[in-house]
Every structure is written in structure tokens, then in C-alpha cells.
MIVEXLUM-430394 format. One line per field, with one value per residue (C-alpha): residue number from 1; x, y negated, z. Coordinates in steps of 0.05 Angstrom, whole numbers, plus 5000, padded with zeros to 4 digits. Example, Ala and Ser with C-alpha at 12.3 -4.5 7.8 and 13.67 -1.06 7.14 Angstrom:
koltor: (1_2)
px: (5246_5273)
py: (5090_5021)
pz: (5156_5143)
//
This chain:
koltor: (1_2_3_4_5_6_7_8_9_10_11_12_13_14_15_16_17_18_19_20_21_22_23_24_25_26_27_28_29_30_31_32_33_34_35_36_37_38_39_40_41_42_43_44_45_46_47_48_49_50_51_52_53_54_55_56_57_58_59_60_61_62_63_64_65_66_67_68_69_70_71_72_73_74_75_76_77_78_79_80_81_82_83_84_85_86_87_88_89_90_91_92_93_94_95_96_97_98_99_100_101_102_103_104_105_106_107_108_109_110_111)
px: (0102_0176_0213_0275_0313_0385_0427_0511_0500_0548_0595_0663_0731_0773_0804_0759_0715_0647_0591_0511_0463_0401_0348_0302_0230_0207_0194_0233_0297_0338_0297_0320_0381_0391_0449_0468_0459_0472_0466_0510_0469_0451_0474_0429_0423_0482_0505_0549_0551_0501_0496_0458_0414_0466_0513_0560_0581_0598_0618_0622_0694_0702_0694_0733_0779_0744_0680_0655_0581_0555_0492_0465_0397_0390_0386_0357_0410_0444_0513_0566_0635_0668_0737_0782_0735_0728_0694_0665_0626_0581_0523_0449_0461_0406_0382_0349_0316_0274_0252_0243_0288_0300_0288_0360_0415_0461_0538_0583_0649_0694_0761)
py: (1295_1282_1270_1259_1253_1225_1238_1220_1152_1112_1070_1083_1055_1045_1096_1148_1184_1209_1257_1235_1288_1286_1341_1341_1372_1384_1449_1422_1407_1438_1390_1322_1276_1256_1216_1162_1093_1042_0964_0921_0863_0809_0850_0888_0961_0998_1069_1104_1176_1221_1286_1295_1369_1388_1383_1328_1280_1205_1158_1080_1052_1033_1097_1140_1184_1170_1206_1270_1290_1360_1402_1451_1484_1543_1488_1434_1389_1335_1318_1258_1257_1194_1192_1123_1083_1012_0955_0947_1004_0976_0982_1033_1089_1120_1186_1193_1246_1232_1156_1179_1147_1171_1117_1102_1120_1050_1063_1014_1007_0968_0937)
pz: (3252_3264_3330_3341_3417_3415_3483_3502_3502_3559_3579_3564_3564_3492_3468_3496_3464_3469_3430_3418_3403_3358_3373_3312_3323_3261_3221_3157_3190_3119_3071_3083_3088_3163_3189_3249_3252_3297_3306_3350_3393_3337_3276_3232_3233_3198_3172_3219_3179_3131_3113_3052_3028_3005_3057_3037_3090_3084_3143_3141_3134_3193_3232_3174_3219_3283_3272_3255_3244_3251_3258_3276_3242_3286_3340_3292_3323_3299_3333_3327_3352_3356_3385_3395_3412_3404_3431_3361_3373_3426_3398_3405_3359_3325_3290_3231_3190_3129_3146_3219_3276_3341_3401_3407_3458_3476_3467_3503_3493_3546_3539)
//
């Protein structure tokens, strides 16, 4: 059984910038994809950034430049740093790790 804790969630003014964490309990941390999602009020869930097995990293377009996703496995952590914020970011962000998702930590970006 997987869980998964997100934290660094808040309020924040644009242009700021902020980190969320992702604290993975599971004893197969190395063996699956796991990434950051997030969905805006009314708008489907979307792809923030993933890092694959193997390592490589991809980030939606419209966080290219802004956003930087790490981890951790001694820590089995999962970290995202998002810098210039905008109000299009408002949104809960979530952490996944093999089909598992994290309970969500609300990012809110004001103007």
C-alpha cells in the first residue's frame, strides 16, 4: 500500500514563488514514474511535471522555465519548485506515484 503526503501549499502573491513536497511511503519508491499534477476549480486534472525510471523529466508548457521537480530517494521525497507565479496556477496540486495520488495541497495564486 502506497501513501503519499503533499505539503507547501499557500497563498501567495504573483511573482513569488513557492516549493510542495511529496513524502512517498512506500518500499518501491525507485520503480515507478511519479510526477505532479494539479487541477484549477472547474478544469480537469492536468500534468504539471514527471519524472520517469529513468530519470528524465518533462514539465507542461506552460510552467517550462518556472518549475523544477526533484527527489529525493534516500528521503523518498518528491519536491516541486515553482517560481513566478501566476494566477493561473491557482489550483490543488497533487502527487502521484504509480496510479497512487496524494490528498492534495491547494496553491493560490493572488494578483
Amino acid at each position: 500500500q502506497v501513501q503519499l503526503v503533499e505539503s507547501g501549499g499557500g497563498l501567495v502573491q504573483v511573482g513569488e514563488s513557492l516549493t510542495l513536497s511529496c513524502k512517498i511511503y512506500t518500499n518501491f519508491f525507485g520503480v515507478s514514474a511519479m510526477g505532479w499534477y494539479r487541477q484549477a476549480p472547474g478544469k480537469q486534472r492536468e500534468l504539471v511535471a514527471s519524472i520517469s525510471t529513468f530519470g528524465e523529466v518533462r514539465y507542461a508548457r506552460s510552467v517550462l522555465g518556472r518549475a523544477t521537480l526533484s527527489k529525493v530517494d534516500a528521503e523518498k521525497s518528491l519536491y516541486l519548485r515553482m517560481t513566478d507565479l501566476q494566477t493561473e496556477d491557482t489550483g490543488v496540486y497533487y502527487c502521484s506515484f504509480h496510479a497512487e495520488w496524494g490528498q492534495g495541497t491547494q496553491v493560490t495564486v493572488s494578483s
